[in-house]
Structures are given as C-alpha cells and as structure tokens.
C-alpha positions as CSV (number, residue, x, y, z in Angstrom):
1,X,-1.6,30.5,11.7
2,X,-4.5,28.3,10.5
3,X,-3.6,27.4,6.7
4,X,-6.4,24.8,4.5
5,X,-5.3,24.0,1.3
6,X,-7.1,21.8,-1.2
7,X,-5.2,18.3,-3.1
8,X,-5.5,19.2,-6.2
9,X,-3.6,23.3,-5.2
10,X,0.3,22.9,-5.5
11,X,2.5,21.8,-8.3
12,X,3.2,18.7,-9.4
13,X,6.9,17.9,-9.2
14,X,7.6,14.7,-11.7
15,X,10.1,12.1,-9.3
16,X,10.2,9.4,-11.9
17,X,8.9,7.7,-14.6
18,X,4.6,7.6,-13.8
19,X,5.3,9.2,-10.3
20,X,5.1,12.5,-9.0
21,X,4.5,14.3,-6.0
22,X,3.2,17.6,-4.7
23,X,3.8,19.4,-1.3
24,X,0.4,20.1,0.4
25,X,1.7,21.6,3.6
26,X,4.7,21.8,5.7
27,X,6.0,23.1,9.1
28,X,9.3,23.2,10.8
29,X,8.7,19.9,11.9
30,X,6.1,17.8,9.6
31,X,5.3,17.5,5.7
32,X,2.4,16.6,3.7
33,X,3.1,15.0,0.3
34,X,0.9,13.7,-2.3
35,X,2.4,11.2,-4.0
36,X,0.4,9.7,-7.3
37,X,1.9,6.2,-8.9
38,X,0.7,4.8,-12.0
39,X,0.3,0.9,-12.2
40,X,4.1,-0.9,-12.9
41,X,5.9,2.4,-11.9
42,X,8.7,1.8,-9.3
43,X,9.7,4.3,-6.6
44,X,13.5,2.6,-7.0
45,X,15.0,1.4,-2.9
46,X,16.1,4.7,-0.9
47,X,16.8,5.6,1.8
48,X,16.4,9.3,3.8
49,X,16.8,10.3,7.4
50,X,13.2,11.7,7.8
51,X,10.9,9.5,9.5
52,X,8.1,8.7,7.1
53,X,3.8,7.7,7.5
54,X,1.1,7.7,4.7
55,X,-2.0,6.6,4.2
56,X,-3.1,5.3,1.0
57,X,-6.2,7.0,-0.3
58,X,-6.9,5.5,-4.1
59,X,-5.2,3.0,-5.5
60,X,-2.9,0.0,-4.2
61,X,1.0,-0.4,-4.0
62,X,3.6,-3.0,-3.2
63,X,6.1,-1.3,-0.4
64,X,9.5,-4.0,-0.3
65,X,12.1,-3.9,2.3
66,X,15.1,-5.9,3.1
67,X,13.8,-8.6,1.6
68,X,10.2,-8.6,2.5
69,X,7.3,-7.0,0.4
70,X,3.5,-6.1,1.7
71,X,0.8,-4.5,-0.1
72,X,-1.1,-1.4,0.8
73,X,-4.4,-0.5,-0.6
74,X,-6.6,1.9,0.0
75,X,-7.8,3.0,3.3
76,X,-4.4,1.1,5.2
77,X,-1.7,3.4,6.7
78,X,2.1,2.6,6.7
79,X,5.4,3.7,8.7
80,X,8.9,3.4,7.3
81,X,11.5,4.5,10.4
82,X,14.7,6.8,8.9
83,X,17.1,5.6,7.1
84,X,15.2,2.4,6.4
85,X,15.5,1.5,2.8
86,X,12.2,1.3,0.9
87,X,10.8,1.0,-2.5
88,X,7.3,1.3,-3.8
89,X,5.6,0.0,-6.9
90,X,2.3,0.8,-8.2
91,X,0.2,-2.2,-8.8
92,X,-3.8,-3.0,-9.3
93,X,-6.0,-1.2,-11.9
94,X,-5.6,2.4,-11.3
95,X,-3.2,5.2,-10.7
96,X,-2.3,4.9,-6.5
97,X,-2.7,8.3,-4.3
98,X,-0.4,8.4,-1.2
99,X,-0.5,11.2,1.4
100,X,3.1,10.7,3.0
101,X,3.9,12.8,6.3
102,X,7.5,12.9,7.0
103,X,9.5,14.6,9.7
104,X,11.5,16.6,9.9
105,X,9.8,17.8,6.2
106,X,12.5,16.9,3.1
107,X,14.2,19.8,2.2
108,X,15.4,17.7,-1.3
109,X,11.3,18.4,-2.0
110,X,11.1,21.7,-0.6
111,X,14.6,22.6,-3.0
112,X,12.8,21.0,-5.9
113,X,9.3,23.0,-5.4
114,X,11.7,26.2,-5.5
C-alpha cells in the first residue's frame, strides 16, 4: 500500500527542552522521524538498539560520541550503528530539521504518538 504524507501532517511529540519530534511514516522494518532542534538544545548521550540514518535538511548540529564530536549541516547524511551512544546539540543560527530513519522503527516513539 502506497502511503504520501506531507512534513508538516503528524503530531509533534515534545522529547526535551527545544526538541521535538514527529513520526512521518513507519513499516515493520523502518521509521521516518522529524526531528526539529532549536540552537543550544541538547539531545542528552543515549543509547538504543535500532540502527539509526538522517539527513539533515535545515539547520546544523554538533553529533558527540565517545569522546569525539563532528558537525552536520545541511544537506550531509549521518549513521549511528545500535547501541552506540550519541548526543546531539543544536548549534548555528536557526532551528535544525533532521529526518532520522531507524530500524527496526522505535516503538518508545510509536508508544508516545499513542
């Protein structure tokens, strides 16, 4: 079944302070999730089992792991392997937009959308 849905359809599910997130799509195997960070929010270091990809499509961010940071702006694509922890920070001028794919989806997200 063929399904098209628009970014700005779903609702917005607050994470943090100046972050939230919205399901776009999922399957039983992938998700699509718009994330939006404001400048100085932190995504705080996590960790999940679901393998995670994004592209970054307004905006800039500094992604740290185990010691090491690297910035992602917009138009640059990123992979974070399960279980690797991660933390985000919005940086730059203006509010960051992330589409994030994981897999299998996160069924934390698909609990909070319910």
């Amino acid at each position: 079944m063929l399904k098209v849905v628009e970014l700005k359809e779903g609702r917005e599910i607050p994470f943090f302070k100046g972050v939230t997130g919205k399901i776009l799509l999922w399957s039983k195997r992938l998700m699509f999730f718009l994330v939006e960070i404001e400048v100085g929010e932190v995504v705080p270091e996590h960790s999940h089992p679901h393998e995670q990809m994004g592209i970054c499509l307004r905006g800039e961010a500094e992604f740290w792991r185990a010691g090491e940071s690297v910035v992602v702006r917009e138009g640059m694509a990123y992979f974070i392997p399960s279980n690797e922890k991660h933390g985000v920070k919005g940086i730059g001028t203006e509010k960051g937009l992330f589409l994030d794919v994981f897999s299998p989806p996160r069924e934390d997200y698909l609990e909070k959308m319910r």
